[in-house]
N, C-alpha and C positions, 0 to 999 in steps of 0.2 A: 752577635749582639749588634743590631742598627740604634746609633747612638742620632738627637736631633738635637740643632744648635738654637738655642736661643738666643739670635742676634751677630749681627755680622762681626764682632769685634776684635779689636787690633789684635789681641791675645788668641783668639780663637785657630788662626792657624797654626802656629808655636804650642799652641797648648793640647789642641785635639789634633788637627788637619795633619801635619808630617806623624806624630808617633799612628796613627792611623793606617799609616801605609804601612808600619811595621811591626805591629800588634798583631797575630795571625789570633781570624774568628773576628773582630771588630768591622765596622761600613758605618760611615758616617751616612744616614737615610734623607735628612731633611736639615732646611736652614728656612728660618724666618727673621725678617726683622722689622722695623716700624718704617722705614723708607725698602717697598719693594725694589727698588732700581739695585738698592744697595744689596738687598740680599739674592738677587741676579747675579748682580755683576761677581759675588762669595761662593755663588754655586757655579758658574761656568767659570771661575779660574779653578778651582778645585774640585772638582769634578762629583759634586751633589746633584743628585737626581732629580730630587722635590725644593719645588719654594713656596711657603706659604706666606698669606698677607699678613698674618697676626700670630703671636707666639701659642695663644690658644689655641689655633687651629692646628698647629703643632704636635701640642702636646697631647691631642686630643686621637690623634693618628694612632691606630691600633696596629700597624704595623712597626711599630717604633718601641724597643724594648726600655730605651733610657732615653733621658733630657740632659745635655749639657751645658750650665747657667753662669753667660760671662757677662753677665748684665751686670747697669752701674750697682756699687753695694748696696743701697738702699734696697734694692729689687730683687733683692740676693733671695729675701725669705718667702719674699710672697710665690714667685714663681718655683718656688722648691716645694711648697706647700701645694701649689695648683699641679704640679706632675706627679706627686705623691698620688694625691686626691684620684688620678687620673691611673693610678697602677700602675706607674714609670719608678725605675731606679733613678738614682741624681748623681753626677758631680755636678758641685757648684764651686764657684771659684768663690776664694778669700778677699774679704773679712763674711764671714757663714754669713750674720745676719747686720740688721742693725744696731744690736745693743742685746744683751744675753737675753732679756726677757724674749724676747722673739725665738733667740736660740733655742730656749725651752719650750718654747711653743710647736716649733718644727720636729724638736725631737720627741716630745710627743705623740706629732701627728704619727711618724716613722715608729716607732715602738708597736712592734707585734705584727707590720706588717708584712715581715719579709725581704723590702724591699733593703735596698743599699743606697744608703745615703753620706756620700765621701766629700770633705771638703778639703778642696785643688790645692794644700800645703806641698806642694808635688817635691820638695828637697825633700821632705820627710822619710820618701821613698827609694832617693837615691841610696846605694853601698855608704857613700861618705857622711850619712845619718847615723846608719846603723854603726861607722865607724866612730865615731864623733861619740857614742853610745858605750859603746865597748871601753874605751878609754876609760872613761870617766868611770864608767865601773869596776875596770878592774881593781882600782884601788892602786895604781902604780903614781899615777897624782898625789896620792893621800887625800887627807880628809879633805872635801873643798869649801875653799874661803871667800872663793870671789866667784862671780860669772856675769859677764860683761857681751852684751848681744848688740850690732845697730842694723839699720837698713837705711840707707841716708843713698838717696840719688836727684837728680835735680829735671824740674818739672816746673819753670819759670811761668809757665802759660796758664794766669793764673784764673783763665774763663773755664778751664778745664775742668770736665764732670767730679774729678777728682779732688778738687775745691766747693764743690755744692754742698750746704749743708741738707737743704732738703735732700740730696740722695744720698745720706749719711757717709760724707767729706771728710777728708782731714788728713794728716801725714801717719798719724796715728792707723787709722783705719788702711789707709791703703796701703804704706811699706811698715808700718810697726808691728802691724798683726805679724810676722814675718819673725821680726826682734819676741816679741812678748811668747811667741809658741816655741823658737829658737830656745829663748830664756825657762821656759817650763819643761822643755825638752831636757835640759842640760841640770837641769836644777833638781830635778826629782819629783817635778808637777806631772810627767809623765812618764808610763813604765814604759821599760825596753822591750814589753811583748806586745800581742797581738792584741785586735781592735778588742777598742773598750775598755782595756786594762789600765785607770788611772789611779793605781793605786800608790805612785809614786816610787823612786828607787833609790834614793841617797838614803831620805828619814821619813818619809812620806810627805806628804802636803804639798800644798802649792805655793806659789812666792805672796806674799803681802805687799802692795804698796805702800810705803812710808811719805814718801814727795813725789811732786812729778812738777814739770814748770814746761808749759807752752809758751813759743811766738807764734802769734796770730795775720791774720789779714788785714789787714787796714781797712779792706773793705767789709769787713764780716769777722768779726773778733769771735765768733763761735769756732773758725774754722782754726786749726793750728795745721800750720805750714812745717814746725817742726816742732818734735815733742821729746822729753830728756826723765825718765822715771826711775825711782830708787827703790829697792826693794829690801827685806828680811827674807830671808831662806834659810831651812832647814840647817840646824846643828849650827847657828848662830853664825850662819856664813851670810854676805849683804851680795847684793844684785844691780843691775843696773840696764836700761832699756836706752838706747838713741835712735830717731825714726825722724824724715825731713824728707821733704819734697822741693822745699829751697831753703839753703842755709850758708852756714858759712862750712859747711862740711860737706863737699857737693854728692863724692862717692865716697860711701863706707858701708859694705855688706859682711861681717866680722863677727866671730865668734871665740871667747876668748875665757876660759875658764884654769882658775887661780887655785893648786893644791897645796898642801904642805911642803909636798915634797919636788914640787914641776906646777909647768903653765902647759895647755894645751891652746894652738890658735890656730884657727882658720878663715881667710880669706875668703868672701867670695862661697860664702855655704848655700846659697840661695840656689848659683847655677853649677858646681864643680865640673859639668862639660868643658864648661870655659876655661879662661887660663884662674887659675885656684894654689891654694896655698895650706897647707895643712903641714904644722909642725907641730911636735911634742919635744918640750927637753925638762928631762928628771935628774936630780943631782947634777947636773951640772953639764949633762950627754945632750945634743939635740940632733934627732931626728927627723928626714919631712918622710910623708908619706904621700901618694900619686893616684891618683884616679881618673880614668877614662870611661870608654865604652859610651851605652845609650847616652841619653838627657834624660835629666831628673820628670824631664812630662812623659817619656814613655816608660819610665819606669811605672810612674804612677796610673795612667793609662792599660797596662800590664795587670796594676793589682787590682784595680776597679772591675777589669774584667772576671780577672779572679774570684773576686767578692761576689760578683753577680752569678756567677756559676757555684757558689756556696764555698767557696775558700775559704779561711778566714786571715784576710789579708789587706782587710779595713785597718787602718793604722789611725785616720782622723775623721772616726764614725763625730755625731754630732753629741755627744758625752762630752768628748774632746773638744768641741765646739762651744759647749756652754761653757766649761771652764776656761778658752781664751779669751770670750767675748766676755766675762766677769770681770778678767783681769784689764781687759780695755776699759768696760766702763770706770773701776776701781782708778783708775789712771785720770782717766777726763774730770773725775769728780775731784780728784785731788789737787789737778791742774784749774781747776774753777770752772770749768769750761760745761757746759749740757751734754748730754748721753747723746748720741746720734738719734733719732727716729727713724719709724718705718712711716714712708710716705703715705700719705693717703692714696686710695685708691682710684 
């Protein structure tokens, strides 16, 4: 599979470039970006063959089996849309789109075509998801009462693309999505099988927002710098979202759900390569459990390939997609704030 980068960015080597060299059957083909120097300088440290001037011309390459899209979010849908168009498979990196309506737009486009279209929740992938999975279902927690998810790290710089609201900005959008899919995960908004299966696994459904309460920019009260959302879940249990780009909570990546009969918490669910933390304690016993091996980007890198060769090993097809980008907009609307947009063209 020759996968082609859309855009030189900071993610792009962490996310595609290293698991690339250890994905057997994968060759990154092509990089483009909107300053060629930049997407020079991406191919001759890592060793890309092709550089085009524009991401169109890219994607247009008929020797290039997939697109992979780490553009700002706003840009997430159009150009997933344009490599579709084009007979390319997609990962696109998270938040999928602008705002769900867009989500359902893309996944539209994708429906029937064949192709595979994964969005880059890449922990979803790692063993300590599916572990995180198992718990909570075996019933050894009991019934659950609480589930408690953040993504809180600090991004002072606040010129950053990641503060635009034209390129649909915000703490929400770039580390919540992370919290809100974490939270559907764990809540029973997603099942524990393979792609496409939303049927839910505690009671069915997904979480409801109740409240939600943003701090903003000063300079741009659209954008929230940090976002705090309350939720109803299934069989009368409540929820809770933390997501911050600056706050007074600099690092919190935490996963924490509340049963009858035990808590289950994990540190650090985003990267568990990292240093990570995962304990269970029931009646009164606590447990940790340990995880190594790959990074959560080569696992996922791993099933994408798989997907494309007809696996079914899609885990966050764009089904999955409408429903996180629902529960985002459901959040911003409650926090007062506007829905992100898809920029103009």
């Amino acid at each position: 599979m020759r996968i082609g980068v859309l855009g030189a960015a900071r993610i792009a080597p962490t996310a595609l470039m290293k698991p690339a060299r250890i994905v057997e059957g994968v060759e990154v083909g092509a990089v483009a970006a909107r300053d060629r120097r930049r997407a020079e300088a991406f191919a001759a440290k890592h060793g890309v063959p092709v550089v085009y001037d524009s991401y169109a011309e890219l994607v247009a390459d008929p020797s290039l089996d997939a697109v992979y899209v780490p553009l700002p979010n706003g840009l997430h849908g159009r150009w997933t849309l344009t490599a579709l168009r084009a007979g390319k498979h997609v990962l696109c990196e998270k938040p999928f789109t602008a705002n769900a309506a867009e989500a359902r737009e893309v996944a539209a486009a994708a429906e029937g075509t064949g192709l595979v279209v994964m969005e880059a929740f890449h922990y979803r992938y790692h063993p300590l998801a599916h572990r995180m999975l198992e718990v909570v279902h075996s019933g050894e927690l009991g019934t659950v009462r609480r589930v408690e998810t953040s993504m809180c790290f600090p991004l002072p710089r606040f010129s950053d693309i990641r503060y635009d609201f034209g390129l649909a900005g915000g703490a929400l959008m770039d580390a919540g999505c992370y919290a809100v899919h974490c939270l559907r995960l764990l809540s029973g908004g997603i099942s524990g099988g393979l792609a496409g299966d939303l049927s839910g696994g505690l009671a069915g459904g997904g979480p409801v927002v109740t409240s939600a309460t943003a701090s903003t920019l000063r300079k741009d009260r659209r954008i929230d710098r940090a976002m705090t959302a309350r939720f109803a879940l299934p069989d009368g249990a409540t929820g809770q979202i933390r997501a911050s780009m600056w706050s007074r909570t600099l690092l919190s990546i935490r996963a924490r759900v509340v049963g009858e009969h035990g808590t289950m918490t994990v540190d650090n669910y985003a990267a568990p390569q990292l240093p990570s933390r995962f304990v269970v304690t029931v009646d009164g016993k606590r447990r940790r459990e340990r995880f190594g091996g790959d990074s959560t980007y080569t696992h996922q890198l791993r099933a994408f390939a798989a997907a494309v060769r007809g696996e079914p090993t899609n885990l966050t097809p764009p089904q999955d997609s409408i429903a996180t980008m629902s529960v985002i907009d459901a959040i911003y609307t409650a926090a007062g704030l506007p829905l992100r947009e898809q920029p103009h063209a």
